[in-house]
C-alpha positions as CSV (number, residue, x, y, z in Angstrom):
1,X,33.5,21.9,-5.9
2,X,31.5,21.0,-8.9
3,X,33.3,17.7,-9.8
4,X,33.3,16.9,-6.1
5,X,29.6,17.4,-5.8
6,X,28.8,15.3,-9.1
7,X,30.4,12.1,-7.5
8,X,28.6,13.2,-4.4
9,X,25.2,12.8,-6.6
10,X,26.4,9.6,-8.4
11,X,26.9,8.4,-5.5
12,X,23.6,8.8,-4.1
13,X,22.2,7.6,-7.4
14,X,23.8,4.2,-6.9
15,X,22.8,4.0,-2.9
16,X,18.9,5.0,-4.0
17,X,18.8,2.1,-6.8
18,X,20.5,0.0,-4.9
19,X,17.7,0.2,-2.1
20,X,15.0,0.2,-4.9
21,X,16.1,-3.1,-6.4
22,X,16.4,-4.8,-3.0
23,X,13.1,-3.6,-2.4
24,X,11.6,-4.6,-5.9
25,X,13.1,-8.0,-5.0
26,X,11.6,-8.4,-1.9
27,X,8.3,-7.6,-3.1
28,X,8.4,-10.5,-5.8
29,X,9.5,-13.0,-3.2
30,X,6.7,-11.9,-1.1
31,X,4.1,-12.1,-3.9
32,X,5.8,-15.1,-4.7
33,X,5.7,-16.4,-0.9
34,X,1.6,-15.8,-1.5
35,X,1.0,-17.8,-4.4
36,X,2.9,-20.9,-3.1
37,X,2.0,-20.6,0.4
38,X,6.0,-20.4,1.4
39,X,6.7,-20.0,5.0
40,X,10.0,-20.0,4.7
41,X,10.4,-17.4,2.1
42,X,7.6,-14.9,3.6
43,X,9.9,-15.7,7.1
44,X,12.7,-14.2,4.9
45,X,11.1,-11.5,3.7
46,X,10.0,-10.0,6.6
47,X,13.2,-10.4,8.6
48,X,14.8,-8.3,5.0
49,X,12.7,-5.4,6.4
50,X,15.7,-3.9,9.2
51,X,18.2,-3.7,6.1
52,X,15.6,-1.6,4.4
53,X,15.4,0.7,7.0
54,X,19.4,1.2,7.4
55,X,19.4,2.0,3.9
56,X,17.1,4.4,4.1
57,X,18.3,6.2,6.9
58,X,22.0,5.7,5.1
59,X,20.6,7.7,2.4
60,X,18.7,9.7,4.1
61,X,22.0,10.7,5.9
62,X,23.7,11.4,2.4
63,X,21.2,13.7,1.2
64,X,21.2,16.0,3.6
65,X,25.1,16.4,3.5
66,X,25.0,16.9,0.0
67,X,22.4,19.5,1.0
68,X,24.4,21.1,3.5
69,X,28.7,21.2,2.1
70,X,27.2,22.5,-1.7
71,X,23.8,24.2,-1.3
72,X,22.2,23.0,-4.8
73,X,19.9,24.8,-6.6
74,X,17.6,24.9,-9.5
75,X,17.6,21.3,-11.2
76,X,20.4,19.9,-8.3
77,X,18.2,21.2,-5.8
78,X,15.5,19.2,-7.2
79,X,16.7,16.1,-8.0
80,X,18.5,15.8,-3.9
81,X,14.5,16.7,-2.7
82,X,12.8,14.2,-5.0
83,X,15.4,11.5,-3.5
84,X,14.4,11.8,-0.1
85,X,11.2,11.3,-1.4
86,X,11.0,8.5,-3.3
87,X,13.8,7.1,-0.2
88,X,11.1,7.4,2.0
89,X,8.6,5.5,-0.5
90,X,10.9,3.4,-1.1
91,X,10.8,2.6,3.1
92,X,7.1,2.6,3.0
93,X,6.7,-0.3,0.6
94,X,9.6,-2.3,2.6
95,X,7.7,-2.2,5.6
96,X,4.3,-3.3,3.8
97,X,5.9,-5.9,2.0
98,X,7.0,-7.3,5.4
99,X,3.5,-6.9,6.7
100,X,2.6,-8.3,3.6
101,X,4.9,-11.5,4.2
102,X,3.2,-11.6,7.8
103,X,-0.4,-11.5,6.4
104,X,0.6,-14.8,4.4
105,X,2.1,-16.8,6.8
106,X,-1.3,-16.2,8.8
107,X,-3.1,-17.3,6.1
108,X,-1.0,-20.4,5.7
109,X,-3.1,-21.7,9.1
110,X,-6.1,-22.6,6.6
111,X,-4.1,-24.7,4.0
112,X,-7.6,-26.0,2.4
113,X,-9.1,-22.2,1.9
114,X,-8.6,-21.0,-1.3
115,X,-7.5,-17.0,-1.2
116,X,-9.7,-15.0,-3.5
117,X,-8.2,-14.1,-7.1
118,X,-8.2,-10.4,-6.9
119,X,-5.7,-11.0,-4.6
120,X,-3.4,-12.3,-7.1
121,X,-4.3,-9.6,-9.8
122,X,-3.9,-6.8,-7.3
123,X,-0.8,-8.6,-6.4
124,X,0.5,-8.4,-10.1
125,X,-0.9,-4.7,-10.6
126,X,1.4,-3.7,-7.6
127,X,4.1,-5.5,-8.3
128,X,4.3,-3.9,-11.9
129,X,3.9,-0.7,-10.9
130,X,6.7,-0.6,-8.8
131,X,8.9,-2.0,-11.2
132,X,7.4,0.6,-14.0
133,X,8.3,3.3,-11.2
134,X,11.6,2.2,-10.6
135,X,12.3,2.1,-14.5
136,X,10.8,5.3,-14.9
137,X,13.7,7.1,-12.1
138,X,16.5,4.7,-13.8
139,X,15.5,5.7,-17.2
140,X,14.2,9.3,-16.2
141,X,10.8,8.3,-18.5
142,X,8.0,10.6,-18.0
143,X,5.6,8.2,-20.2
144,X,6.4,5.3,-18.1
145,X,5.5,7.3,-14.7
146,X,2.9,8.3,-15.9
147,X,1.7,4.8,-16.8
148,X,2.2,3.6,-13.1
149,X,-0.1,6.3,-12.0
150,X,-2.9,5.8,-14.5
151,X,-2.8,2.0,-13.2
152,X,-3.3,2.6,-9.4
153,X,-7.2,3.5,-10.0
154,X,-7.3,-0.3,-11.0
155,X,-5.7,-1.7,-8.0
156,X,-8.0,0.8,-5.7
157,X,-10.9,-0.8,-7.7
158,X,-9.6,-4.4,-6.8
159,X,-9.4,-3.3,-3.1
160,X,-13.0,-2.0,-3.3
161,X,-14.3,-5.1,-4.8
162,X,-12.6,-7.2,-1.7
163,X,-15.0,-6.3,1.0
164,X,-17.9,-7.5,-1.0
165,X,-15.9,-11.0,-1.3
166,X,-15.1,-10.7,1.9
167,X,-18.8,-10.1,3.0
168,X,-20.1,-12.8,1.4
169,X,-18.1,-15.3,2.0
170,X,-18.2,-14.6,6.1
171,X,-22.1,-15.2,5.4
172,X,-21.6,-18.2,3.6
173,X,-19.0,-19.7,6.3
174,X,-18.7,-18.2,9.3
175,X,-16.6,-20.4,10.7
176,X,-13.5,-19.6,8.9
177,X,-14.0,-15.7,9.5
178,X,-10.8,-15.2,10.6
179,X,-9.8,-16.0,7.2
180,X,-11.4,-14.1,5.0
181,X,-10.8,-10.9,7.1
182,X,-6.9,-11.7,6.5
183,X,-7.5,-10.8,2.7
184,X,-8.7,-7.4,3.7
185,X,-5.4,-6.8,5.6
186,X,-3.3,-8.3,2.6
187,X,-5.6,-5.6,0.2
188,X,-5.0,-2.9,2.2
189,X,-1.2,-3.6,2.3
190,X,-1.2,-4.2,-1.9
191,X,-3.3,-0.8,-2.3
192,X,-1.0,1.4,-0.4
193,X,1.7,-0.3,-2.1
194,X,0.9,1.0,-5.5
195,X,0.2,4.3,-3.9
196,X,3.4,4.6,-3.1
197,X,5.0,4.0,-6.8
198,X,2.7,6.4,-7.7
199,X,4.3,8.7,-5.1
200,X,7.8,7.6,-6.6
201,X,6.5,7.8,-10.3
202,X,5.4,11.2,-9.6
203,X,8.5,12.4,-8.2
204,X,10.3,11.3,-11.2
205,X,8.1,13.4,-13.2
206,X,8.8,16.3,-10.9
207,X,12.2,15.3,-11.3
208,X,12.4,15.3,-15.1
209,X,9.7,18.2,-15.6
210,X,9.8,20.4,-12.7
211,X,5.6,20.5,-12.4
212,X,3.8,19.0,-9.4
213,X,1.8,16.3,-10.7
214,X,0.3,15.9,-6.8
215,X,-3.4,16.7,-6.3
216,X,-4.1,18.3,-9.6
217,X,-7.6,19.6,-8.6
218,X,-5.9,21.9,-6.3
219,X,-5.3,23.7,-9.6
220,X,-8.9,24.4,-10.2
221,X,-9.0,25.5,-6.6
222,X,-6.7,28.4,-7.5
């Protein structure tokens, strides 16, 4: 049963990374699709999402047989729990990428506006993070998780920062209101994308450690 259950697990290792690199790759194009103003490729992207979500629920699927024909415990038991965890992130930041992608093509309807630059560095915060997260579960690197979740205060910062662009800029040109509201939707979608490779860095620290990382002041609490 053992040797059977280890290629059980391996093979859930390749369907999770498989799904994390399609989704790291769709959030580049989509980041990418921002900066160039690409129809086509945000179009792409957010037609990517359905795969996403029969992986996930393909993996999904797996992990709970696993659960159920060998009854892990202790470490194996861990590992199969933090994997439908970070599966489910993993879903999350497919779907906002595709909002994301849907965000930009909107914005391409004001081709003279300039989009605001925290945009871009939020963008390139996010981006990184997941990509640090993902490295962090391939690699099993508690440093490097820990890394993704010490940068997610900078991209909430960024995302606090856009309504006061936003706000000025609707005084300053009311007209194209429409347009400058679109970068709150695009901040919102960036922000709870790096909260969700903190979710998945967090997990791999679970993972590797065993210790809850989540809400730390609960700890104080108790």
């Amino acid at each position: 049963m053992t040797l059977h259950f280890q290629r059980e697990v391996e093979k859930l290792k390749k369907m999770l990374l498989n799904e994390a690199a399609f989704v790291e790759d769709g959030l580049k194009k989509a980041i990418k699709a921002l900066e160039e103003r690409d129809e086509a490729l945000a179009t792409k992207v957010k037609n990517s999402d359905d795969l996403i979500d029969r992986m996930e629920i393909e993996l999904e699927e797996e992990a709970l047989k696993i659960l159920a024909l060998y009854q892990p415990v202790a470490t194996d038991l861990r590992f199969i729990v933090s994997v439908i965890k970070i599966n489910n992130d993993l879903e999350r930041i497919g779907d906002l990428t595709a909002n994301l992608a849907s965000r930009t093509k909107d914005m391409m309807t004001f081709p003279k506006l300039v989009i605001a630059p925290d945009i871009f560095r939020m963008a390139d915060i996010a981006l990184q993070m997941v990509k640090d997260s993902l490295d962090a579960l391939v690699k099993m690197n508690v440093d490097l998780a820990e890394k993704v979740c010490a940068a997610d205060e900078q991209v909430d910062d960024l995302h606090k920062r856009m309504f006061g662009w936003v706000q000025t800029r609707i005084k300053g040109d009311a007209q194209h209101i429409d347009f400058y509201l679109l970068h709150l939707g695009v901040s919102r979608y960036l922000e709870r994308i790096a909260d969700h490779a903190t979710n998945i860095a967090e997990d791999v620290m679970y993972m590797i450690t065993g210790e809850i990382s989540r809400h730390p002041s609960l700890d104080d609490a108790l």
